[in-house]
MIGURO-419495 format. One record per residue: residue number from 1; z, y, x of N, C-alpha, C, O in turn. Coordinates in nm, 3 decimals. Example, Ala and Ser with C-alpha at 12.3 -4.5 7.8 and 13.67 -1.06 7.14 Angstrom:
<sites>
<site 1 <0.780 -0.569 1.319> <0.780 -0.450 1.230> <0.780 -0.330 1.320> <0.846 -0.332 1.424>>
<site 2 <0.708 -0.225 1.285> <0.714 -0.106 1.367> <0.787 0.003 1.290> <0.804 0.114 1.341>>
</sites>
This chain:
<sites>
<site 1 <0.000 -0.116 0.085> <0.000 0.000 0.000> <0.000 0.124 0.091> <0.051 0.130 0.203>>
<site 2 <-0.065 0.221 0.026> <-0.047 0.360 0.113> <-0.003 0.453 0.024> <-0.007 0.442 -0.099>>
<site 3 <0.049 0.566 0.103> <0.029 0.706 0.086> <-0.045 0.790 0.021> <-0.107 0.864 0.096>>
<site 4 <-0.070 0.814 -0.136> <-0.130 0.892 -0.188> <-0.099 1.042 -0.151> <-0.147 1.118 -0.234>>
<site 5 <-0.032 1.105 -0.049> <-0.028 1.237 -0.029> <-0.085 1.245 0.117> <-0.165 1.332 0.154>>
<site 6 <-0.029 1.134 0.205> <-0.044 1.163 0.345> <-0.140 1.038 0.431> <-0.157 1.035 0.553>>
<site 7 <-0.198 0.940 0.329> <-0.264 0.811 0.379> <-0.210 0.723 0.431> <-0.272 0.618 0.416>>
<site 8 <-0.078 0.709 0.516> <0.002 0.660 0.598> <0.038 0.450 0.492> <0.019 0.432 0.372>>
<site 9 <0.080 0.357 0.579> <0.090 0.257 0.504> <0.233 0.260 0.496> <0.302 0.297 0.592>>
<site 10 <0.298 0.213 0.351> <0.417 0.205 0.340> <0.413 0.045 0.294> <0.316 -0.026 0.269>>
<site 11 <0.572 0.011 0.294> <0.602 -0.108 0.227> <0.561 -0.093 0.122> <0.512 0.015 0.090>>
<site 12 <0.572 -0.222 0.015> <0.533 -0.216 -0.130> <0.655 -0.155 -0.230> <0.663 -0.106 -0.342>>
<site 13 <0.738 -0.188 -0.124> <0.906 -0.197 -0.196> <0.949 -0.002 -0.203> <1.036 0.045 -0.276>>
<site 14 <0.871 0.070 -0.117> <0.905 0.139 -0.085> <0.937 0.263 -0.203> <0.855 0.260 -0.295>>
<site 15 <1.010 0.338 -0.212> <1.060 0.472 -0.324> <0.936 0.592 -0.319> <0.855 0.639 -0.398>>
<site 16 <0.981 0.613 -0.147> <0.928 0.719 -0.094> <0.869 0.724 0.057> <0.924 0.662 0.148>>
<site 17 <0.781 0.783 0.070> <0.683 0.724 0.238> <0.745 0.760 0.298> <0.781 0.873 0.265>>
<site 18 <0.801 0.713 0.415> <0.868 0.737 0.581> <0.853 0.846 0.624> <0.940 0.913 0.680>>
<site 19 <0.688 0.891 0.591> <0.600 0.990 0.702> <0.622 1.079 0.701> <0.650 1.148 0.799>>
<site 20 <0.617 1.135 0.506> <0.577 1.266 0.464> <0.712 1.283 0.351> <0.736 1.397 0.309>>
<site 21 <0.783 1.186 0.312> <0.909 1.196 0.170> <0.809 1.212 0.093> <0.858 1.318 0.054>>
<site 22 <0.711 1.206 0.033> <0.712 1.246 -0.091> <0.716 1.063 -0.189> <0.724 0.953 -0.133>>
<site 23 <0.709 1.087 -0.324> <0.735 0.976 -0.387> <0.620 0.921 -0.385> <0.516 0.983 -0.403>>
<site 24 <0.632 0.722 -0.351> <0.516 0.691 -0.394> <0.481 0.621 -0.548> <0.552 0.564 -0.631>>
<site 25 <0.364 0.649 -0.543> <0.282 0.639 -0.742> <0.391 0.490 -0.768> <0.449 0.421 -0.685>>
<site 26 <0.387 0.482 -0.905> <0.397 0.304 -0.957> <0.597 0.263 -0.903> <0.685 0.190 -0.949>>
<site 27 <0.591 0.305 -0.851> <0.763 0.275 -0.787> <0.875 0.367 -0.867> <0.989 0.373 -0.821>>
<site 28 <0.839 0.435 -0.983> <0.914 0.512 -0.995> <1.006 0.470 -1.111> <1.052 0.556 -1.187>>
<site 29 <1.034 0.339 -1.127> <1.119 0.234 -1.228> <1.263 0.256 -1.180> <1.356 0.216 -1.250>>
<site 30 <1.283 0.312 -1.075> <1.452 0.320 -1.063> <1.506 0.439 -1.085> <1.450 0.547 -1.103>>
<site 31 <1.654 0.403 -1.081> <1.699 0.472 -1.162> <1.783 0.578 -0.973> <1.782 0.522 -0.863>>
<site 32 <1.832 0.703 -0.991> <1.892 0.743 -0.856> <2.047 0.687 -0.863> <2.118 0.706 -0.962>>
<site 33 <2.082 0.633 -0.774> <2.206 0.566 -0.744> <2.342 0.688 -0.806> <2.429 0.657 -0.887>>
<site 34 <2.329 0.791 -0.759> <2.414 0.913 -0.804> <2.422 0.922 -0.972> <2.533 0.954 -1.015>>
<site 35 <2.298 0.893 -1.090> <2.288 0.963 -1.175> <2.371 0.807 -1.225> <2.416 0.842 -1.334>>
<site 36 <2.412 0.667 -1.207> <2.457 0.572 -1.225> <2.598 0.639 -1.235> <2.668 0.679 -1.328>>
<site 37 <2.610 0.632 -1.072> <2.770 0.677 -1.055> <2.824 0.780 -1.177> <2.906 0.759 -1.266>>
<site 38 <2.747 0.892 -1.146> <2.783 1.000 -1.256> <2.781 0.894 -1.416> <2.898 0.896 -1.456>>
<site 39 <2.733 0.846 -1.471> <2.707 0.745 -1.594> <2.869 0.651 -1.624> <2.953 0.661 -1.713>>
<site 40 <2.859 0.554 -1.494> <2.988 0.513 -1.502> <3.086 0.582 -1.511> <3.156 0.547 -1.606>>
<site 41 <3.130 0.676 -1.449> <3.239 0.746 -1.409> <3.264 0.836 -1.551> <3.372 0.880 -1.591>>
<site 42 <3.169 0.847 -1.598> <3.167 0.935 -1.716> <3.257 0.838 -1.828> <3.309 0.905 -1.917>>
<site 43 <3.275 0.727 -1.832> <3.354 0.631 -1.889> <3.477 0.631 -1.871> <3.563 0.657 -1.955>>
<site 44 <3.500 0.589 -1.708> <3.610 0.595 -1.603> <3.699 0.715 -1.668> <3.764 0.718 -1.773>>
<site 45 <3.679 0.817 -1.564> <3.735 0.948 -1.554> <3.623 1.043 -1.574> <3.529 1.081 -1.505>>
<site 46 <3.658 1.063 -1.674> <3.526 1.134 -1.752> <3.532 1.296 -1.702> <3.434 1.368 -1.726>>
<site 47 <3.627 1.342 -1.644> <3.625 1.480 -1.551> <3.557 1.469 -1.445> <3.490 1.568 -1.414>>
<site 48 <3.553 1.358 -1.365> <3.456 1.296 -1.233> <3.349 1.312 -1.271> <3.262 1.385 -1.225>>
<site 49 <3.346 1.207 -1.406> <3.225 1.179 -1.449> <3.110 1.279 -1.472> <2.993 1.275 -1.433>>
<site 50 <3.178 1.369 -1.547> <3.083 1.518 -1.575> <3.020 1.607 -1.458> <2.909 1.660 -1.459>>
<site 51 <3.111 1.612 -1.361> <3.064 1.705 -1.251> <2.967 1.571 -1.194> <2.845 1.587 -1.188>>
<site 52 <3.012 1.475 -1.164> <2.882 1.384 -1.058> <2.767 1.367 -1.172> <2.660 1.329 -1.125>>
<site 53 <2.769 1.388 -1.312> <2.633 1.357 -1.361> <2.562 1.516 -1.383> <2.457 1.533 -1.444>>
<site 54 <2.630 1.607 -1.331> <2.591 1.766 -1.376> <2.513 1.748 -1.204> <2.395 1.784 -1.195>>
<site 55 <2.584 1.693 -1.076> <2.508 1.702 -0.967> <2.382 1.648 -0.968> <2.276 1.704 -0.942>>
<site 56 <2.414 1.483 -1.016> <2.279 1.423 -1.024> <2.174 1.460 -1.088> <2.061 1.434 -1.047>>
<site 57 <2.201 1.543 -1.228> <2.112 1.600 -1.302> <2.040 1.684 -1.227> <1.917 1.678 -1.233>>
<site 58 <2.091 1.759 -1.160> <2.015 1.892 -1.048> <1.923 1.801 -0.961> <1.802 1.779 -0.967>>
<site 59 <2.024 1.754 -0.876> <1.905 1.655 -0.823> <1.769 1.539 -0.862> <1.661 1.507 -0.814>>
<site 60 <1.828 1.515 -0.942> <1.691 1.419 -1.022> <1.563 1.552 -1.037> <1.447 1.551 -0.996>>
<site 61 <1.627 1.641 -1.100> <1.528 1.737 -1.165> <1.412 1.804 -1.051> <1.290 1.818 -1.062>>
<site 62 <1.517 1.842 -0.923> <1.481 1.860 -0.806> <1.389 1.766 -0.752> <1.286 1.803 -0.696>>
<site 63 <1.418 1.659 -0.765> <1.293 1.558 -0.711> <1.198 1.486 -0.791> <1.137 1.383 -0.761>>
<site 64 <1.190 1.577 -0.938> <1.097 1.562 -1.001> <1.108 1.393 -1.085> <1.012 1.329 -1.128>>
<site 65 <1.235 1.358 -1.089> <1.256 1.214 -1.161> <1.371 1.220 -1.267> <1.494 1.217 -1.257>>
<site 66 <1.264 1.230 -1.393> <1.299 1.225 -1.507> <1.376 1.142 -1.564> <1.484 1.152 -1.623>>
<site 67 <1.298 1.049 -1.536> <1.437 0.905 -1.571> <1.605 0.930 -1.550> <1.693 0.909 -1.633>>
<site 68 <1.621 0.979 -1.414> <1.739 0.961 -1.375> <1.788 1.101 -1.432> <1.902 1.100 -1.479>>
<site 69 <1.721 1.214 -1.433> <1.789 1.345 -1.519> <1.799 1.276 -1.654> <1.904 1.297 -1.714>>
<site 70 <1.711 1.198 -1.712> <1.784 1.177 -1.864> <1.903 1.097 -1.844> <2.006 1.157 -1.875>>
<site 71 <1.919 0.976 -1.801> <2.053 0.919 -1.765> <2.151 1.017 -1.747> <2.240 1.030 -1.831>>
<site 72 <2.144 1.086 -1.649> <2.264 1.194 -1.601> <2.291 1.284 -1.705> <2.402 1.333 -1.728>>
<site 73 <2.188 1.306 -1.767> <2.233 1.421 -1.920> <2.289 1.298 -2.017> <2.252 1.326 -2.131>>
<site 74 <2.331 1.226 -2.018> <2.364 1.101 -2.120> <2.547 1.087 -2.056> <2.661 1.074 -2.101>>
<site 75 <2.480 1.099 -1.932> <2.654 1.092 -1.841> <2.696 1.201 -1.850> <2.816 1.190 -1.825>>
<site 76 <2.672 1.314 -1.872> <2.725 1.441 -1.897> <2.781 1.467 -2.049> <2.878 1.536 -2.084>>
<site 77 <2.675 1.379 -2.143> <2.746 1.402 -2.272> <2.825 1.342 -2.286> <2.924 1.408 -2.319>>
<site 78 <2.855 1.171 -2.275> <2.944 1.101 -2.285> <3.096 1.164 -2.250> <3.192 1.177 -2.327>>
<site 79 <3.080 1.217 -2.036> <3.181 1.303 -2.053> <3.257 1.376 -2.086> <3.380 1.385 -2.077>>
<site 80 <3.144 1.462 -2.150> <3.212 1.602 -2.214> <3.290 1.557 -2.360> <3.379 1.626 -2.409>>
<site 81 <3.236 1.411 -2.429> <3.267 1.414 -2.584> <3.413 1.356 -2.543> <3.515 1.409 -2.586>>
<site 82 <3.415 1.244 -2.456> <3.537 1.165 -2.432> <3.624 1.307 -2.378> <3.707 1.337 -2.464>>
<site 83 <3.626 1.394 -2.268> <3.740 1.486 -2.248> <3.780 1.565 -2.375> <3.892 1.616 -2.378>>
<site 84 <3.673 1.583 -2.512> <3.721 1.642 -2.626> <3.763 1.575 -2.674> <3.865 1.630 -2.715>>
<site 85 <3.764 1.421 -2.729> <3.865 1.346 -2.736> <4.023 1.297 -2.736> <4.104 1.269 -2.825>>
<site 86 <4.028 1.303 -2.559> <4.116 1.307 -2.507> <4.245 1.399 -2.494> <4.365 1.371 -2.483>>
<site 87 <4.158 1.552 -2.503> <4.229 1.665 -2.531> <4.290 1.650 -2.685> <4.408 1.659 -2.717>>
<site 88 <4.161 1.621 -2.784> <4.257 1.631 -2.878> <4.368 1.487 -2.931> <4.400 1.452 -3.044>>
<site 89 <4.388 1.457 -2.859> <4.432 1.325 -2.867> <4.616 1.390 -2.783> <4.729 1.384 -2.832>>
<site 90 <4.580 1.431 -2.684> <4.688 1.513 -2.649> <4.762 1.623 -2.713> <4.881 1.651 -2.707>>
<site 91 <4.664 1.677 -2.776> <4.766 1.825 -2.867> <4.841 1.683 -2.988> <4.959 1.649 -2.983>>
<site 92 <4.730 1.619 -3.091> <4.745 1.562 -3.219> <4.881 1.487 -3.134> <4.984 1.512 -3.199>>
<site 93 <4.910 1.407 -3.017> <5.032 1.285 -2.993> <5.140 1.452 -2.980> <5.225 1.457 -3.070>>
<site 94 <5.140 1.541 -2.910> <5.252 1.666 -2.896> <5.267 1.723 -3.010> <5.378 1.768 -3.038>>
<site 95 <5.176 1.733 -3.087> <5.231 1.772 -3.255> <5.359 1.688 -3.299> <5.476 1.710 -3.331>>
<site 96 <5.271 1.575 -3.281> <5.374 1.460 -3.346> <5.525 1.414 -3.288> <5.618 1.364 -3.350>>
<site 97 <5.515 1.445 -3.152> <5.632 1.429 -3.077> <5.735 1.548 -3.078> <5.849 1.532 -3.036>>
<site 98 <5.688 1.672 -3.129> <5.750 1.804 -3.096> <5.797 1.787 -3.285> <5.892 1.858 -3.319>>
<site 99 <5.739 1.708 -3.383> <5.786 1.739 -3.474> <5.923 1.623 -3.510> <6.018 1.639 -3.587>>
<site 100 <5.895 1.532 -3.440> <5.960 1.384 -3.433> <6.121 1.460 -3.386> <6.225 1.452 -3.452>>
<site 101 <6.099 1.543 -3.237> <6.198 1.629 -3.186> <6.299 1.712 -3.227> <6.409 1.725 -3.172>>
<site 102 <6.243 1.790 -3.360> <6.288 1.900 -3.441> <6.352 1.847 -3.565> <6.433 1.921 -3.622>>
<site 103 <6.320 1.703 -3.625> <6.393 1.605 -3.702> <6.484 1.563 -3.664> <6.582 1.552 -3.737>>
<site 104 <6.483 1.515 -3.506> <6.583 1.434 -3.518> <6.706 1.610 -3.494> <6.809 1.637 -3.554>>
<site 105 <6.664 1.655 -3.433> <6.770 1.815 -3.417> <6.806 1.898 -3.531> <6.899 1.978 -3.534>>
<site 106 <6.725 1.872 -3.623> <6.807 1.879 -3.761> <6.894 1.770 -3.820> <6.997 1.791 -3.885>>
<site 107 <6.842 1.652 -3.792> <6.979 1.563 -3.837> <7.090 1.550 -3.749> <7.198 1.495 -3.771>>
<site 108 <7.051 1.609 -3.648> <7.212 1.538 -3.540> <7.282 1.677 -3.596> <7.398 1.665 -3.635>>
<site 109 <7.221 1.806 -3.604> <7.287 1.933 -3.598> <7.389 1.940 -3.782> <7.483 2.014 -3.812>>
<site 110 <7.320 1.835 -3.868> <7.355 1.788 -4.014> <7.466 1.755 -4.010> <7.560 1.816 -4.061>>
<site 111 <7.477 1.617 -3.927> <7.593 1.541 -3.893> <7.686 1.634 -3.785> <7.803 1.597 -3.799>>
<site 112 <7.683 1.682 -3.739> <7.749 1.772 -3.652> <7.856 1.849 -3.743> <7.978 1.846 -3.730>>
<site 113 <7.776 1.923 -3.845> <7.855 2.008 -3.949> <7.912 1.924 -4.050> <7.987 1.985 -4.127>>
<site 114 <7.894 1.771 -4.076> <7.931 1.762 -4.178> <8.087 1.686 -4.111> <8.177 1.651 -4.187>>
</sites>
């Protein structure tokens, strides 16, 4: 196989030519290792997750591979919905604990006076 920019022979296996970087035709089925990470992580620790799929997104876009910017915008949403989640998952459990708090401090303060 060669080099459609620079003629040069590359492997078959190859992403991108040795010679010149640019991408070669027909190879472009993978996905960028970063826009993964960012994907997983967006599950994981979905604060990780968001910034490494907001990087990979730049970069995919930068090297002109779509595939992996849509993945990374998929890892970016996932992130962002799970930290709204999470947040509200934190106020809704402190509602409930701050009101749980103020019950029981009205009944001990009940029994106190009575």
């Amino acid at each position: 196989m060669y080099c459609s920019h620079c003629g040069k022979e590359v492997l078959n296996e190859a992403y991108v030519c040795p010679a010149c970087g640019c991408k070669i035709a027909g190879n472009d089925d993978r996905l960028s290792s970063l826009s993964i990470v960012g994907f997983v992580l967006a599950f994981l620790m979905p604060l990780i997750g968001f910034v490494v799929s907001i990087i990979a997104n730049s970069c995919a876009k930068h090297n002109g591979d779509e595939k992996s910017a849509t993945f990374a915008k998929a890892g970016t949403v996932i992130a962002a919905c799970l930290m709204i989640i999470y947040i509200l998952v934190i106020v809704v459990s402190g509602i409930f604990i701050g009101s749980a708090i103020i019950s029981n401090m009205t009944v001990t303060a009940a029994v106190a006076v009575a």
